[in-house]
CHARMM internal coordinates of N, CA and C (Angstrom, degrees):
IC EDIT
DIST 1 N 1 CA 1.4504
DIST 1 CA 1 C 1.5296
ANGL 1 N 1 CA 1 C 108.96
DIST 1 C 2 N 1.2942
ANGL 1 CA 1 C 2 N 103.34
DIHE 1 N 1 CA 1 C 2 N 146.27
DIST 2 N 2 CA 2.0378
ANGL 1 C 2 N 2 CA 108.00
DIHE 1 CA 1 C 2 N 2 CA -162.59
DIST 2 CA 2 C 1.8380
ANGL 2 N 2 CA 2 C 70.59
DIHE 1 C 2 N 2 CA 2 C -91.76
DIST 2 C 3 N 1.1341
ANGL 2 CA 2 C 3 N 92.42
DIHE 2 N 2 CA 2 C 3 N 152.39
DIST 3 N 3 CA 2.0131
ANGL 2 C 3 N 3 CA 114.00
DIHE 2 CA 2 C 3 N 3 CA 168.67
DIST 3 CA 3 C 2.1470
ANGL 3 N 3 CA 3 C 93.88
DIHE 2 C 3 N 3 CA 3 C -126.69
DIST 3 C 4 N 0.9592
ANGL 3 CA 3 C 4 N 94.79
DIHE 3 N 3 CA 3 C 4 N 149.75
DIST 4 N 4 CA 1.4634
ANGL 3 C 4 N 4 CA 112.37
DIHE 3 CA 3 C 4 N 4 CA 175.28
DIST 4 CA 4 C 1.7379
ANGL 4 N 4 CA 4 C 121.32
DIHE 3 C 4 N 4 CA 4 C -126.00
DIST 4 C 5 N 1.1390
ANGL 4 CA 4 C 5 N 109.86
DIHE 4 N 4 CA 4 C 5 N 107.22
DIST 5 N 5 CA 1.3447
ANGL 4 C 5 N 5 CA 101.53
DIHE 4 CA 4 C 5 N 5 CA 175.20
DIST 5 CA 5 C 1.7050
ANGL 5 N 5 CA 5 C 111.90
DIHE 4 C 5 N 5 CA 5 C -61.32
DIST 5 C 6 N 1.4134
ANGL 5 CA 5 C 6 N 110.05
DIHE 5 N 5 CA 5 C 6 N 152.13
DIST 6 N 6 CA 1.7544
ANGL 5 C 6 N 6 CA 119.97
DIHE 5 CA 5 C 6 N 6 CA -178.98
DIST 6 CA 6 C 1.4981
ANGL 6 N 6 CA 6 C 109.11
DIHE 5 C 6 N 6 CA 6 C -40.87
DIST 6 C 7 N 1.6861
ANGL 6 CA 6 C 7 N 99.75
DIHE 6 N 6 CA 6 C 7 N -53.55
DIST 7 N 7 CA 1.4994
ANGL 6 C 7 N 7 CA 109.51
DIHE 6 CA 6 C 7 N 7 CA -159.05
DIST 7 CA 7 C 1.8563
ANGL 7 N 7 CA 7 C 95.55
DIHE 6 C 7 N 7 CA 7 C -68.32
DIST 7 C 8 N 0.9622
ANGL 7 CA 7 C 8 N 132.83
DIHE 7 N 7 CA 7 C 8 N -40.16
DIST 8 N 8 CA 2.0697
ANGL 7 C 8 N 8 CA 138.52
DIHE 7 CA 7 C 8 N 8 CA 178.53
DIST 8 CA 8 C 1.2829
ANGL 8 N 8 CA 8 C 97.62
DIHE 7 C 8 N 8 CA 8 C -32.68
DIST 8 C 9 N 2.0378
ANGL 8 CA 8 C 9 N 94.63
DIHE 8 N 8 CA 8 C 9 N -75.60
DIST 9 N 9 CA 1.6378
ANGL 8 C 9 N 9 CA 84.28
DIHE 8 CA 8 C 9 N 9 CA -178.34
DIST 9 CA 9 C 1.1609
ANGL 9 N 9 CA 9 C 143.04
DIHE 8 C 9 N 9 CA 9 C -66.53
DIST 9 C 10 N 1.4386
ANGL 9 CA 9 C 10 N 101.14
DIHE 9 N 9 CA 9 C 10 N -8.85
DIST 10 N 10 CA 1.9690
ANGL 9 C 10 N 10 CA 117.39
DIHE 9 CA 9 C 10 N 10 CA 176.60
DIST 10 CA 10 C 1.9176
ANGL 10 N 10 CA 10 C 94.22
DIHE 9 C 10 N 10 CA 10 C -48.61
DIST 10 C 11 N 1.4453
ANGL 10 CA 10 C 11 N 84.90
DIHE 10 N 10 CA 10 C 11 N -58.28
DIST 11 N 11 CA 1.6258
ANGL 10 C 11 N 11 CA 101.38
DIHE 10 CA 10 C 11 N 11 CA -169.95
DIST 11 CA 11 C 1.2906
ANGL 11 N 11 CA 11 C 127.40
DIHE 10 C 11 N 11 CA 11 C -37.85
DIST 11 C 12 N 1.6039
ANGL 11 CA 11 C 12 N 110.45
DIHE 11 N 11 CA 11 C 12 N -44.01
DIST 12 N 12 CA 0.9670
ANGL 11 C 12 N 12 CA 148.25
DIHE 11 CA 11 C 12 N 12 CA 160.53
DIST 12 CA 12 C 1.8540
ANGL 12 N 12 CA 12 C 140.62
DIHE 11 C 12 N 12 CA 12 C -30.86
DIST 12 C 13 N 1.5258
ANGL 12 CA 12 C 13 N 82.97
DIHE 12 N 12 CA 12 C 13 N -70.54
DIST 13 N 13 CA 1.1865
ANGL 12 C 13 N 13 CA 126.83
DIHE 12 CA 12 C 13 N 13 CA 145.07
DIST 13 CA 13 C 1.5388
ANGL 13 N 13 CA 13 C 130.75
DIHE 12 C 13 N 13 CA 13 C -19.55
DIST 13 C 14 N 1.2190
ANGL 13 CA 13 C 14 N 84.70
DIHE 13 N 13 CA 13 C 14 N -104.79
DIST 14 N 14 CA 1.5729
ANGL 13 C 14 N 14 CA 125.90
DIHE 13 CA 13 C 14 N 14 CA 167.91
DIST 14 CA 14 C 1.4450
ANGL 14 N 14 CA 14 C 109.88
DIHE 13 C 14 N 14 CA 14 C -12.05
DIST 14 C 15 N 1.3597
ANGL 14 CA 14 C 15 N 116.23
DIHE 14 N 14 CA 14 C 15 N -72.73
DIST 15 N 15 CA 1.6288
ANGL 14 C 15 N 15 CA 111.58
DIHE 14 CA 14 C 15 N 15 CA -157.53
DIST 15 CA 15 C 2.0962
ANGL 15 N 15 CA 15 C 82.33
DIHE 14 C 15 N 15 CA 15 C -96.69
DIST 15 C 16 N 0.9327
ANGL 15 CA 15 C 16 N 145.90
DIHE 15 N 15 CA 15 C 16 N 9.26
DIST 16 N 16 CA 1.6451
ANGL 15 C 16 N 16 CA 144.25
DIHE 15 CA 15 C 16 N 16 CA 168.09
DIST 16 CA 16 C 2.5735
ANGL 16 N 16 CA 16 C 84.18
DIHE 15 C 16 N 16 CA 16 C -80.86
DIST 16 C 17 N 0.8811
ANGL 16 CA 16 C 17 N 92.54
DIHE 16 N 16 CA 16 C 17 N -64.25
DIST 17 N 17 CA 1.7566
ANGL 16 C 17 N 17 CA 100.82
DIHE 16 CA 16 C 17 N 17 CA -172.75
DIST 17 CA 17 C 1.5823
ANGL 17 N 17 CA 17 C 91.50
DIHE 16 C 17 N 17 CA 17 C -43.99
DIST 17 C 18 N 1.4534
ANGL 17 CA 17 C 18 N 128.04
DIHE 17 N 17 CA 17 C 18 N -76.45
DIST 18 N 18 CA 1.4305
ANGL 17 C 18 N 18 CA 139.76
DIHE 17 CA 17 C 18 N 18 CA -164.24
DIST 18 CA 18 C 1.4342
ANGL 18 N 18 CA 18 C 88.64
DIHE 17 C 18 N 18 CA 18 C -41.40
DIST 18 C 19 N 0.7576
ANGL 18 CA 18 C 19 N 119.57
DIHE 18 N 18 CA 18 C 19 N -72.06
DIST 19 N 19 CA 1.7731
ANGL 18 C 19 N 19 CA 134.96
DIHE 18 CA 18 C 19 N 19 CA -164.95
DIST 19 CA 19 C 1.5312
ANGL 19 N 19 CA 19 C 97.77
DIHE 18 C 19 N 19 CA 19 C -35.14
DIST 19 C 20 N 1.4847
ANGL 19 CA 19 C 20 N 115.13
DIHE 19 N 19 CA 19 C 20 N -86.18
DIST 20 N 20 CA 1.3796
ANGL 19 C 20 N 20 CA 108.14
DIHE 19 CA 19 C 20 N 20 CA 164.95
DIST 20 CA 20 C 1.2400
ANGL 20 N 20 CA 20 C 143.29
DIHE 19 C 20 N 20 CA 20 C -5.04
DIST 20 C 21 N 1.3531
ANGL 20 CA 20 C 21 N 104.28
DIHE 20 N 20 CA 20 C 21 N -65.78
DIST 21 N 21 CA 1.1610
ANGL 20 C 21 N 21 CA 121.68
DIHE 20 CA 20 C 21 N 21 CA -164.00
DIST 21 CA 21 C 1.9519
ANGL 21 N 21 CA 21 C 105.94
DIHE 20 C 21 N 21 CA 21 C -94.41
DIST 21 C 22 N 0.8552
ANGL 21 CA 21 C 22 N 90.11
DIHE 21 N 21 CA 21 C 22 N 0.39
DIST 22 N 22 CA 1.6354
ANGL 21 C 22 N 22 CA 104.24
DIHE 21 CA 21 C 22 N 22 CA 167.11
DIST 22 CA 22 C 1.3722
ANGL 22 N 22 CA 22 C 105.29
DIHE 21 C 22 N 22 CA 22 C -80.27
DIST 22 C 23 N 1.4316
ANGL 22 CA 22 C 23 N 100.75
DIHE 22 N 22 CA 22 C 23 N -76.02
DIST 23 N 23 CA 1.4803
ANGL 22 C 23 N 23 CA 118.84
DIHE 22 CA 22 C 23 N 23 CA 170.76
DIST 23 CA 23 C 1.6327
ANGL 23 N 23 CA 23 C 121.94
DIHE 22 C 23 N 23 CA 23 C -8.48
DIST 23 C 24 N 1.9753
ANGL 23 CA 23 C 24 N 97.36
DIHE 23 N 23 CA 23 C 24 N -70.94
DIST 24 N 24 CA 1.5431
ANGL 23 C 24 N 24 CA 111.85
DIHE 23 CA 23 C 24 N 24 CA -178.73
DIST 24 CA 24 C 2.0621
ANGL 24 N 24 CA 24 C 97.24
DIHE 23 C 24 N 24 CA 24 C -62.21
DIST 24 C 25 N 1.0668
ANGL 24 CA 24 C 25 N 117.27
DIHE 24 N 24 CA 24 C 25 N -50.04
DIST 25 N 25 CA 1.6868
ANGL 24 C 25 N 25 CA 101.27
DIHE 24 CA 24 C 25 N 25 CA -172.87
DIST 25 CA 25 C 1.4114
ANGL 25 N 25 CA 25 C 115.57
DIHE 24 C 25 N 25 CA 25 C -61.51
DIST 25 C 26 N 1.2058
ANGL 25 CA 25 C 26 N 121.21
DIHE 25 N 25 CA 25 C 26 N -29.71
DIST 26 N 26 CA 1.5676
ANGL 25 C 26 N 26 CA 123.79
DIHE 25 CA 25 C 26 N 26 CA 162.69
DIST 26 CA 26 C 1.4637
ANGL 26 N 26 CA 26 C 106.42
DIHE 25 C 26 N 26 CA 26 C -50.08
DIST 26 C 27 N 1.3134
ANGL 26 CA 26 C 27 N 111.10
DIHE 26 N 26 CA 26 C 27 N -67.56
DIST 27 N 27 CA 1.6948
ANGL 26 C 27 N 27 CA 117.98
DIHE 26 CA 26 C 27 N 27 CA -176.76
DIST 27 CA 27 C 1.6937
ANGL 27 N 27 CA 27 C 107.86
DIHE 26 C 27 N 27 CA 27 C -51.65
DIST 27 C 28 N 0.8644
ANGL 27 CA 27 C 28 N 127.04
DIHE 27 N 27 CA 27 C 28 N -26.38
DIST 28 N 28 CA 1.7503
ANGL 27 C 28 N 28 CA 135.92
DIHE 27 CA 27 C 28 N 28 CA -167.10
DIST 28 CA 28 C 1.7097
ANGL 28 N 28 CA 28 C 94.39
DIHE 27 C 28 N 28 CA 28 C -99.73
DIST 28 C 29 N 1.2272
ANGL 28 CA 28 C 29 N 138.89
DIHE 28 N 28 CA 28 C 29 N -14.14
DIST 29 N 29 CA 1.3769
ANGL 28 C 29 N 29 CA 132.25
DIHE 28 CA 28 C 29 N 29 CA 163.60
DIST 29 CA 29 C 1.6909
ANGL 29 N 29 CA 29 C 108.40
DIHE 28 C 29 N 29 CA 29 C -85.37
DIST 29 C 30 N 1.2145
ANGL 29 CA 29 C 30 N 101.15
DIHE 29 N 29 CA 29 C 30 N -61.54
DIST 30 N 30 CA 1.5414
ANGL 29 C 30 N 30 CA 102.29
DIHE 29 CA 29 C 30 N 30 CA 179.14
DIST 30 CA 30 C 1.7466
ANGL 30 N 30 CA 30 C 112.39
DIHE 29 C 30 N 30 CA 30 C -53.54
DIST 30 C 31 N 1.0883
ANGL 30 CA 30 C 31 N 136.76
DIHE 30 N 30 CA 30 C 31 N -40.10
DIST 31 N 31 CA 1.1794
ANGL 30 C 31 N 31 CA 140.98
DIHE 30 CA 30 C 31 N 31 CA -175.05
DIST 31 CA 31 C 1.5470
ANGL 31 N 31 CA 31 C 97.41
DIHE 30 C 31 N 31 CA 31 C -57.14
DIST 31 C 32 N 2.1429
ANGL 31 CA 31 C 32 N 105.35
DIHE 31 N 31 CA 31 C 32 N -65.07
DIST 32 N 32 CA 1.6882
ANGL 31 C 32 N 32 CA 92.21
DIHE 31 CA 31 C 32 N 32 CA 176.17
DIST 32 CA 32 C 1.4387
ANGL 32 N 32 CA 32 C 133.04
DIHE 31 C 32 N 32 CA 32 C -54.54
DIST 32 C 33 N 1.5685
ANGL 32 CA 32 C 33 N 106.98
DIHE 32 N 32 CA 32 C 33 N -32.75
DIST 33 N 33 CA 1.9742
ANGL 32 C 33 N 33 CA 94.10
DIHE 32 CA 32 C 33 N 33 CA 162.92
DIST 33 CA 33 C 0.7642
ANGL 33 N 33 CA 33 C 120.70
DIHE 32 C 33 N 33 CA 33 C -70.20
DIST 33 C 34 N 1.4206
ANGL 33 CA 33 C 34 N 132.94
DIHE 33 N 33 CA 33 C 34 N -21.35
DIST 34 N 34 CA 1.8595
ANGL 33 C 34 N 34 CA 118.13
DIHE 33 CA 33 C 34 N 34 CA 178.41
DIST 34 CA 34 C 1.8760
ANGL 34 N 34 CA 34 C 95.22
DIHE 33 C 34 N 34 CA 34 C -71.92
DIST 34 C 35 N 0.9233
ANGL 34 CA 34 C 35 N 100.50
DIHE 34 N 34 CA 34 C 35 N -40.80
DIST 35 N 35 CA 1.7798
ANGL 34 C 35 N 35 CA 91.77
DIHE 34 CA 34 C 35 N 35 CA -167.00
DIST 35 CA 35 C 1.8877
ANGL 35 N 35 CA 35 C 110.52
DIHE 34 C 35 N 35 CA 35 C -72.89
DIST 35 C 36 N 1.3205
ANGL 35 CA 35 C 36 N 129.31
DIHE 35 N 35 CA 35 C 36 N 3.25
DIST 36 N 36 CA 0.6975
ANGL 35 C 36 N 36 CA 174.35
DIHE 35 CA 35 C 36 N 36 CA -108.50
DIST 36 CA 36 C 1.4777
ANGL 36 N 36 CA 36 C 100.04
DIHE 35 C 36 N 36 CA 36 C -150.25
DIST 36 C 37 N 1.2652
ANGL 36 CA 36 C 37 N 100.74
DIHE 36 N 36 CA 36 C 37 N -86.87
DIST 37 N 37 CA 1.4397
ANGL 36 C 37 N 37 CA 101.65
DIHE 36 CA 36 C 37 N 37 CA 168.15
DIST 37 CA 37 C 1.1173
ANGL 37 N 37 CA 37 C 125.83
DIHE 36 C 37 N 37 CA 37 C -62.27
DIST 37 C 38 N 1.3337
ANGL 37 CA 37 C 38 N 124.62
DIHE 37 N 37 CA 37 C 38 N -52.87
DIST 38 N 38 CA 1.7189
ANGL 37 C 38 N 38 CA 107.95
DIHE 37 CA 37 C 38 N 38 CA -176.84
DIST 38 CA 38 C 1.4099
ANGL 38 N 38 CA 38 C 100.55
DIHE 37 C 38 N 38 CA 38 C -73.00
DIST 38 C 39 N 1.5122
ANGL 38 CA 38 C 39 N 139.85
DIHE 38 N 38 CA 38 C 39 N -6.29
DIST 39 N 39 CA 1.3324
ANGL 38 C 39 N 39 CA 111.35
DIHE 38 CA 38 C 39 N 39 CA 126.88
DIST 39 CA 39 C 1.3509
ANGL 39 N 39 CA 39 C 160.97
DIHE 38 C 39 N 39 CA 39 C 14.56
DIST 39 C 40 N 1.7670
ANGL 39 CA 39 C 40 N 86.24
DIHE 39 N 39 CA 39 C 40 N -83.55
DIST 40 N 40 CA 1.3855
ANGL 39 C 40 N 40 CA 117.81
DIHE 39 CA 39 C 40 N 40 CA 169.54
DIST 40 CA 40 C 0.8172
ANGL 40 N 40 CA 40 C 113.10
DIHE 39 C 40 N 40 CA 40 C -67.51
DIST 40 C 41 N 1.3046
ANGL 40 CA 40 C 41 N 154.43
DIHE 40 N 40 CA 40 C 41 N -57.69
DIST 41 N 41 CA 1.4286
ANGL 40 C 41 N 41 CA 156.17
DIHE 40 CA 40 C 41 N 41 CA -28.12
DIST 41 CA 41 C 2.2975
ANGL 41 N 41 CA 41 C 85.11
DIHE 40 C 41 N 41 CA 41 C 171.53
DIST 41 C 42 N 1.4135
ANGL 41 CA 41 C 42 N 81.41
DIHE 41 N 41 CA 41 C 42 N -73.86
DIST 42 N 42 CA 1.5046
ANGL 41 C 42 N 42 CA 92.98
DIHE 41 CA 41 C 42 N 42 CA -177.93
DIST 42 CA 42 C 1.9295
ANGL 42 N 42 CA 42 C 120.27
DIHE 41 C 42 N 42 CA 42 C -64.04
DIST 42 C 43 N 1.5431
ANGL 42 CA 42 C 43 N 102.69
DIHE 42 N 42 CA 42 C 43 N -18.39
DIST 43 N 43 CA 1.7486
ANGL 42 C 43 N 43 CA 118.30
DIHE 42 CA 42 C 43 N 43 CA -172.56
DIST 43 CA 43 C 2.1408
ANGL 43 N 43 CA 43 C 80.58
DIHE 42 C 43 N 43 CA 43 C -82.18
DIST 43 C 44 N 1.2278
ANGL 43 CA 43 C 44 N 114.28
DIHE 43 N 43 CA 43 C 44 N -61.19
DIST 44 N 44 CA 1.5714
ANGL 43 C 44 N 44 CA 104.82
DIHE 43 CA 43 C 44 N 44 CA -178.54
DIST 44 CA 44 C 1.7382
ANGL 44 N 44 CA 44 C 123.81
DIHE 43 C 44 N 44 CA 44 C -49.91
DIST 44 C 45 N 1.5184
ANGL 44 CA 44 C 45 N 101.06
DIHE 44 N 44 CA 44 C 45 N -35.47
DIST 45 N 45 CA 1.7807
ANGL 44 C 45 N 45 CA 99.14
DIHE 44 CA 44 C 45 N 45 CA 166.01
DIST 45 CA 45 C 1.4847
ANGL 45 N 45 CA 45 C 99.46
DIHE 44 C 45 N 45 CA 45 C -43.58
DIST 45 C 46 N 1.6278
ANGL 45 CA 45 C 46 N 108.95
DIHE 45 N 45 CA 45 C 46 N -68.38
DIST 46 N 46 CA 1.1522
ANGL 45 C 46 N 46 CA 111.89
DIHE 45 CA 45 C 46 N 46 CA -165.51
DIST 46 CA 46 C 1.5605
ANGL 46 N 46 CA 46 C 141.53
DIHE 45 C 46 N 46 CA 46 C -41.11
DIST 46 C 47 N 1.5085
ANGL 46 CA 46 C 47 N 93.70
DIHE 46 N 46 CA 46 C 47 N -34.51
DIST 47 N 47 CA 1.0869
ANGL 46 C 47 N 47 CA 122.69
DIHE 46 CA 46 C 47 N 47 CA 176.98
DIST 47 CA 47 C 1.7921
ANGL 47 N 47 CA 47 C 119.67
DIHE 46 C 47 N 47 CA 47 C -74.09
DIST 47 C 48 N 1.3189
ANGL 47 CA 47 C 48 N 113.32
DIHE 47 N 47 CA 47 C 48 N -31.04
DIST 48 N 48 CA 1.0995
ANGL 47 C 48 N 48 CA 122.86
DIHE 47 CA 47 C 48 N 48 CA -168.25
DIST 48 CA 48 C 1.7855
ANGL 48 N 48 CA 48 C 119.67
DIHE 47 C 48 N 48 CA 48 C -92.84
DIST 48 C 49 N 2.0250
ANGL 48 CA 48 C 49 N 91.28
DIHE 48 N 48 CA 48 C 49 N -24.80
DIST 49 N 49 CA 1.4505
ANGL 48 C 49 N 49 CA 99.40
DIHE 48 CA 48 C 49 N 49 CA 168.21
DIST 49 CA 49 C 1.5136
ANGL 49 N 49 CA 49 C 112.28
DIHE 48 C 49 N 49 CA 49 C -94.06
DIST 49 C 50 N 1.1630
ANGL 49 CA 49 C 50 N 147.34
DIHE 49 N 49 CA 49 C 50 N -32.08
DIST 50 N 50 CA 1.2844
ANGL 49 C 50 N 50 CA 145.88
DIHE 49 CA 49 C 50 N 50 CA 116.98
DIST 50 CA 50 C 2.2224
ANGL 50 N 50 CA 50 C 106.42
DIHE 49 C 50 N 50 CA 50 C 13.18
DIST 50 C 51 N 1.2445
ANGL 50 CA 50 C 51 N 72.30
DIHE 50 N 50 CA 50 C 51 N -96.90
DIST 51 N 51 CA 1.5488
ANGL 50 C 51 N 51 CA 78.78
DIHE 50 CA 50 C 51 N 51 CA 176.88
DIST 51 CA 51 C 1.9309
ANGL 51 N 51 CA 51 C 125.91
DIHE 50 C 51 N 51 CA 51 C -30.38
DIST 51 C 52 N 1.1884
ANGL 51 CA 51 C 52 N 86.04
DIHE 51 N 51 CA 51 C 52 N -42.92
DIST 52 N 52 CA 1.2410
ANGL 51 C 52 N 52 CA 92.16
DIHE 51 CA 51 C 52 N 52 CA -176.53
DIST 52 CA 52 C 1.3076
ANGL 52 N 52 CA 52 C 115.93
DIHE 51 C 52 N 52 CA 52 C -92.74
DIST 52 C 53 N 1.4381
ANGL 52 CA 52 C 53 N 114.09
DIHE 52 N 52 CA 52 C 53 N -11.08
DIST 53 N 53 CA 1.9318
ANGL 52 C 53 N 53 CA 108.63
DIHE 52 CA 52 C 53 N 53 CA 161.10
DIST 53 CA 53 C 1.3045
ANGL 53 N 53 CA 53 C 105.82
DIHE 52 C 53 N 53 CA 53 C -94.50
DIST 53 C 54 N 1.3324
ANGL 53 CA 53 C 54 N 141.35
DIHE 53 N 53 CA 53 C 54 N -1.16
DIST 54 N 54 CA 1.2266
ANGL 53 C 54 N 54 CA 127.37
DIHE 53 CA 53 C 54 N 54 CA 152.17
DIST 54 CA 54 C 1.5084
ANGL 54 N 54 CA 54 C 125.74
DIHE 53 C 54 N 54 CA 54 C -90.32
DIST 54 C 55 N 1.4591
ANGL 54 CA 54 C 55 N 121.82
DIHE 54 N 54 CA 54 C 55 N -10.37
DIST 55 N 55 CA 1.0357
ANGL 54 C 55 N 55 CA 120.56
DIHE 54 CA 54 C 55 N 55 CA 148.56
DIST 55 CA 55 C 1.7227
ANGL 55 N 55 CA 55 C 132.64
DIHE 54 C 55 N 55 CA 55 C -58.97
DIST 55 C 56 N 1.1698
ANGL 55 CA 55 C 56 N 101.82
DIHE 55 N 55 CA 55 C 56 N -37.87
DIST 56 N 56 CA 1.6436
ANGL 55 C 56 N 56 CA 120.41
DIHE 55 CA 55 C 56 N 56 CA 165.72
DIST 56 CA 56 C 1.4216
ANGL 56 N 56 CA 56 C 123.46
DIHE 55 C 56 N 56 CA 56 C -68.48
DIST 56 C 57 N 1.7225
ANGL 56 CA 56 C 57 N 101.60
DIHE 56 N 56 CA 56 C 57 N -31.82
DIST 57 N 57 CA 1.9771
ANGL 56 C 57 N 57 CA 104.35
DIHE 56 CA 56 C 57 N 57 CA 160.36
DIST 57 CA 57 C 1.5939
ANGL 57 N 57 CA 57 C 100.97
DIHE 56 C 57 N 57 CA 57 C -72.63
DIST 57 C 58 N 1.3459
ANGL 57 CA 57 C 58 N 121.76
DIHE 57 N 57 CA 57 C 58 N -22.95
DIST 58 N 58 CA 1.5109
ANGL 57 C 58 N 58 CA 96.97
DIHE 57 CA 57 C 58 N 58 CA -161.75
DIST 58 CA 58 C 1.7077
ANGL 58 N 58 CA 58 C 111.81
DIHE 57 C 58 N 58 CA 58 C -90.05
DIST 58 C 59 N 1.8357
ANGL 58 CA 58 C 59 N 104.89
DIHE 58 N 58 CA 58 C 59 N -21.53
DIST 59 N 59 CA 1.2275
ANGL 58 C 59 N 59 CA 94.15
DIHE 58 CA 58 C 59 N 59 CA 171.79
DIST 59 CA 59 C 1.5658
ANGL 59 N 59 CA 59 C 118.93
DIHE 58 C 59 N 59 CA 59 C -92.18
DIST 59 C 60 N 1.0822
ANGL 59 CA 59 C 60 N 127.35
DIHE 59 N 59 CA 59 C 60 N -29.41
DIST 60 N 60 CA 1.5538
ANGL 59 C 60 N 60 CA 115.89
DIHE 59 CA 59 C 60 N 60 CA 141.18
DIST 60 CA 60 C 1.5430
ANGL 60 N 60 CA 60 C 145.70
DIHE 59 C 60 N 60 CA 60 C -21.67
DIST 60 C 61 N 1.5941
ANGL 60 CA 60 C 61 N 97.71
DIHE 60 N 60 CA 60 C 61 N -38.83
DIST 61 N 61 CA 1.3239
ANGL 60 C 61 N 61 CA 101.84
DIHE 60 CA 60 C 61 N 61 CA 150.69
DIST 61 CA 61 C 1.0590
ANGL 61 N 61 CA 61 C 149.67
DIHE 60 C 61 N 61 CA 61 C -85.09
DIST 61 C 62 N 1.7229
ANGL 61 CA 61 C 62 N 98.63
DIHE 61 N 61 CA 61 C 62 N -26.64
DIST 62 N 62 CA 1.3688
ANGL 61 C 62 N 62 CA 107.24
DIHE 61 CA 61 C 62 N 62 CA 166.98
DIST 62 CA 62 C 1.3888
ANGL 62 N 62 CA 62 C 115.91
DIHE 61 C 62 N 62 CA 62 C -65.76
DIST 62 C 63 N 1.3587
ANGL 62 CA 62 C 63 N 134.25
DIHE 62 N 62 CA 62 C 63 N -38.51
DIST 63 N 63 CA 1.3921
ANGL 62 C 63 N 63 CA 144.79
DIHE 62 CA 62 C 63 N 63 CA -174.85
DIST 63 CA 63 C 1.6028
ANGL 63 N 63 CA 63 C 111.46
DIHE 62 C 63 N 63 CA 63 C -56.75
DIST 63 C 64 N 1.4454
ANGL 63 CA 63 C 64 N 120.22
DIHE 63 N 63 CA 63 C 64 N -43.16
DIST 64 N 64 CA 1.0213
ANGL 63 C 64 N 64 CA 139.20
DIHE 63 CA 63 C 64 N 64 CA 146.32
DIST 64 CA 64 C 1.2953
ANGL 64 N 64 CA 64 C 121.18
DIHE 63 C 64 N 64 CA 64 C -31.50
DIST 64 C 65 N 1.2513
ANGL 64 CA 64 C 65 N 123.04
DIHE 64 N 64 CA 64 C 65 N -58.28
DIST 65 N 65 CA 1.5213
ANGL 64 C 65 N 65 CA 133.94
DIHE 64 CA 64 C 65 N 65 CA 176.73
DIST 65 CA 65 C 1.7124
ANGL 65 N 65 CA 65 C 126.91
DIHE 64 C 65 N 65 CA 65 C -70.18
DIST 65 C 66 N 1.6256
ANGL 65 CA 65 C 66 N 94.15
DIHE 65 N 65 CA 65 C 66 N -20.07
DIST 66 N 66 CA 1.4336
ANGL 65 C 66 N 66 CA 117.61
DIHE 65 CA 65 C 66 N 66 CA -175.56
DIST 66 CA 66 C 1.3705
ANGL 66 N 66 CA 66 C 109.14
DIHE 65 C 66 N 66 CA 66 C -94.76
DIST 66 C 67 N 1.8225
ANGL 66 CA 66 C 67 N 119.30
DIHE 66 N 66 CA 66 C 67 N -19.43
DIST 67 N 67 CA 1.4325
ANGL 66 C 67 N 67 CA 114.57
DIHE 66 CA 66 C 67 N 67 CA 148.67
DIST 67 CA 67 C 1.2930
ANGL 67 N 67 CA 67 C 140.87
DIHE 66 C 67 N 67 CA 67 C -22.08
END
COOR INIT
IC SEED 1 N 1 CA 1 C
IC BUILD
């Protein structure tokens, strides 16, 4: 039977944990730019239908005015 001193598997260990946990903060950045983006993505819908019902008050009003 292999026996392991504490400090081996510390050794061992150690950079397997770092690794991990690298891993998950990589994954937890990329997740916030994608969400991030459809963000963006969704503030320009907004922006673009916006736009375009105030374009439709403005020629409505003008037409109105041109009565």
């Amino acid at each position: 039977m292999i026996e392991f001193e504490p400090l081996k598997i510390a050794e061992l260990i150690g950079p397997l944990v770092a690794f991990v946990v690298g891993m998950g903060q990589i994954g937890m950045i990329g997740w916030g730019i994608a969400q991030m983006r459809r963000a963006s993505e969704h503030r320009d819908q907004q922006h673009d239908e916006n736009m375009t019902a105030l374009r439709t008050l403005i020629e409505r009003t003008a037409l109105k005015g041109a009565e």
